[in-house]
C-alpha positions in Angstrom: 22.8 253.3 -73.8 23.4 257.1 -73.0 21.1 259.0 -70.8 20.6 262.4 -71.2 18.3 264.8 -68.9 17.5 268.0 -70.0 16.4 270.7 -67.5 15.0 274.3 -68.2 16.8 276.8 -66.1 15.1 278.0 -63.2 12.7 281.0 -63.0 14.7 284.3 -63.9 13.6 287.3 -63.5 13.5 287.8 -67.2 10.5 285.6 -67.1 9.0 286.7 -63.8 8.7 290.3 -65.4 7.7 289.0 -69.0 10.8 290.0 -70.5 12.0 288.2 -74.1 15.5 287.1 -72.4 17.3 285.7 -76.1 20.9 285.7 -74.6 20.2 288.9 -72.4 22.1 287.6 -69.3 19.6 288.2 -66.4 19.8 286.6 -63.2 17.4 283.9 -61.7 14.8 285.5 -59.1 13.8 284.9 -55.6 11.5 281.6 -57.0 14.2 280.5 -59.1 16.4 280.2 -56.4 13.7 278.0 -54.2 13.4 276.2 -57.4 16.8 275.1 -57.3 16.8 273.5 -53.9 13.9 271.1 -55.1 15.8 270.6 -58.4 18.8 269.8 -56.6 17.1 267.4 -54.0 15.3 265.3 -57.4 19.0 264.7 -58.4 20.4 263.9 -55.1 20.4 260.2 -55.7 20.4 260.2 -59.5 23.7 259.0 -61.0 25.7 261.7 -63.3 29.1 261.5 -65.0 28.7 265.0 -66.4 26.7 268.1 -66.2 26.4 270.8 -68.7 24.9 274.6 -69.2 25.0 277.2 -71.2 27.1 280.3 -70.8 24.5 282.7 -69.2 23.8 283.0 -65.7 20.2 281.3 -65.2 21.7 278.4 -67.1 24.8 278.2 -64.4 23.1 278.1 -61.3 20.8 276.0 -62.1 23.9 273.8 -62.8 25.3 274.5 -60.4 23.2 274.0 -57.9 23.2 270.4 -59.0 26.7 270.2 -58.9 27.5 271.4 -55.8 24.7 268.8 -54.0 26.7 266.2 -56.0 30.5 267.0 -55.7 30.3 268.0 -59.1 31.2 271.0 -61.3 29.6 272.2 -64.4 31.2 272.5 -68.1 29.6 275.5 -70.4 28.3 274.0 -73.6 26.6 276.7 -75.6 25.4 274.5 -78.2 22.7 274.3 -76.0 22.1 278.4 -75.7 19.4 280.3 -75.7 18.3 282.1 -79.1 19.9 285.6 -79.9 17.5 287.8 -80.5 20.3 290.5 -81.3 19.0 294.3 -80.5 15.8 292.7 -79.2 17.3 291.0 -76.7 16.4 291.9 -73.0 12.9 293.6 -74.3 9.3 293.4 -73.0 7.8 290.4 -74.9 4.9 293.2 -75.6 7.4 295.6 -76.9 8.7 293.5 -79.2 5.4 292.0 -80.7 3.7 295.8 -80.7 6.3 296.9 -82.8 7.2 293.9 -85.1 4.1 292.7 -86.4 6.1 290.2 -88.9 7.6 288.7 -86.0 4.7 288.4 -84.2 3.1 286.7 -86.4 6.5 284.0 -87.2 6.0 283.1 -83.9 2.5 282.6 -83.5 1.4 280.9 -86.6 5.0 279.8 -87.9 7.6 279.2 -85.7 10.2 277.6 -87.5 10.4 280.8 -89.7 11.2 283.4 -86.8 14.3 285.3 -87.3 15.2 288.6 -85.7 17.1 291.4 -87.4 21.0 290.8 -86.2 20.5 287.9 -84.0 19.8 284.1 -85.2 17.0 282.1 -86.8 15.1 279.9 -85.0 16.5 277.4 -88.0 19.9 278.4 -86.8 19.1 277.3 -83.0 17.0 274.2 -84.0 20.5 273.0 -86.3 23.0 274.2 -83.3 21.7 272.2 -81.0 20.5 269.0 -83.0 24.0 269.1 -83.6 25.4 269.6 -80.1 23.5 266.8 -79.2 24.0 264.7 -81.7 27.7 265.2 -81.3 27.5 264.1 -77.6 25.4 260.7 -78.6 27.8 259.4 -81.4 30.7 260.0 -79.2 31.8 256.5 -78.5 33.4 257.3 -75.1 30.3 259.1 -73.9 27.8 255.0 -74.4 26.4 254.1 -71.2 26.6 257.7 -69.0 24.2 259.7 -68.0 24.3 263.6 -68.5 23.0 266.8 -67.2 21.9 269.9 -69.7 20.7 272.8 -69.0 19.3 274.8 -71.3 16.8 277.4 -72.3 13.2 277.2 -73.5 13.3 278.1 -77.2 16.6 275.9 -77.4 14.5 273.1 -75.6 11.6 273.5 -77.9 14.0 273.2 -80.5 15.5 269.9 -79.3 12.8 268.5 -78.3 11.1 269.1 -82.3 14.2 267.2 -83.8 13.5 264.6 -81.2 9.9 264.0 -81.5 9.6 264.6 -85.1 12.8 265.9 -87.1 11.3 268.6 -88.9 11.5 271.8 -87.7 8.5 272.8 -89.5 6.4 271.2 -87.1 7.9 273.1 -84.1 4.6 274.9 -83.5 3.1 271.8 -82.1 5.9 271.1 -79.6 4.9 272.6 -75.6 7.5 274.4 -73.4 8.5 273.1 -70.1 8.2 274.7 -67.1 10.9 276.6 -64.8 13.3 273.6 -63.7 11.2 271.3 -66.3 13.2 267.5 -66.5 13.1 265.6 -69.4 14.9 262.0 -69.7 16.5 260.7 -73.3 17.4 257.6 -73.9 19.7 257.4 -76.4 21.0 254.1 -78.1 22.1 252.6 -81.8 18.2 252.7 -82.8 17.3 256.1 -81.6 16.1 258.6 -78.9 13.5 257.2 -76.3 11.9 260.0 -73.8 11.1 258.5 -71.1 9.3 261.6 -70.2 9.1 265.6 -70.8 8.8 268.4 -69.1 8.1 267.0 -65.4 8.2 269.4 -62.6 7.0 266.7 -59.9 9.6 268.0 -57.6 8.4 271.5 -57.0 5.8 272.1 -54.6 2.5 273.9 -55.9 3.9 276.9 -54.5 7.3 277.2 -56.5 5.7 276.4 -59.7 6.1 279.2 -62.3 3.0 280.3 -64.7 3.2 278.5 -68.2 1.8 280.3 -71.0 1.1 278.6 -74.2 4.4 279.1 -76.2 2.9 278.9 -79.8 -1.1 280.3 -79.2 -1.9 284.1 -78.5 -4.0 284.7 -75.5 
């Protein structure tokens, strides 16, 4: 069996100042780096043969702060990237709803069909990453070891929508994790097992970031 833990990056300051990140490459912010310790500290005594992120930096250190508590060093895997959001990227979430109603509305009411001008679909990222992980699971020399992903929260939704269900249409109904969020997969011959979703157990009270509702307007 192959155990896979997935892990939101830490808070950035994308999210502490509300900004729609996509692949806009902001670093992680004073929380996010207290985050990490406690991240780091869960994993101290967890057993890992490999640890992965994607390309941008919130991603990394978040990695890497695993890494370096273990010995270890992290490989980029951007099948597990956030969603490019092209010229959007790197705006004000209320910037970006106030002046495109149509995609307001996608990613309220109907998730699966958002798709920004010049960037990609959230079909797109829901079939990159079912892919990149799929890829890892059926690799024969990968059965029996446990991995480390970190990855982003529309990529993680995504994932985690193949996972629970396997149709992307029903993506509105899957919750994102919090800042530093760990899920566990069990993988094997008969399927995906989650052991659990989303758990941010090791952060004190304090360290914890605000979760809004990913899929319900305020």
């Amino acid at each position: 069996m192959t155990k896979i833990y997935l892990v939101r990056h830490c808070e950035s300051q994308g999210n502490k100042e509300r900004i729609f990140q996509g692949q806009h490459n902001a670093d992680i912010s004073e929380k996010g780096s207290r985050q990490l310790e406690f991240l780091a500290a869960r994993f101290k005594d967890v057993k890992l043969d490999k640890i992965y992120a994607s390309r941008l930096t919130r991603a990394q250190k978040t990695a890497k702060a695993v890494a370096d508590a273990k010995g270890m060093q992290v490989f980029t895997n951007n099948d597990f990237i956030e969603i490019n959001l092209g010229a959007l990227d790197g705006k004000p979430w209320d910037f970006i709803f106030d002046n495109n109603p149509d995609l307001k509305q996608a990613w309220y009411h109907a998730p699966h069909t958002f798709a920004p001008a010049g960037g990609e679909s959230m079909q797109q990222v829901y079939e990159r990453a079912k892919n990149g992980l799929k890829k890892l699971i059926s690799d024969p020399e990968n059965d029996g070891k446990t991995f480390l992903i970190v990855t982003h929260g529309c990529c993680l939704r995504c994932l985690m929508c193949y996972i629970l269900f396997d149709d992307i249409k029903r993506l509105g109904e899957v919750q994102g994790a919090g800042n530093t969020g760990v899920t566990l997969l069990n993988c094997s011959e008969q399927g995906i097992n989650v052991e659990f979703m989303g758990d941010i157990s090791h952060l004190p009270e304090e360290y914890v970031s605000s979760i809004k509702r990913v899929y319900t307007e305020d």
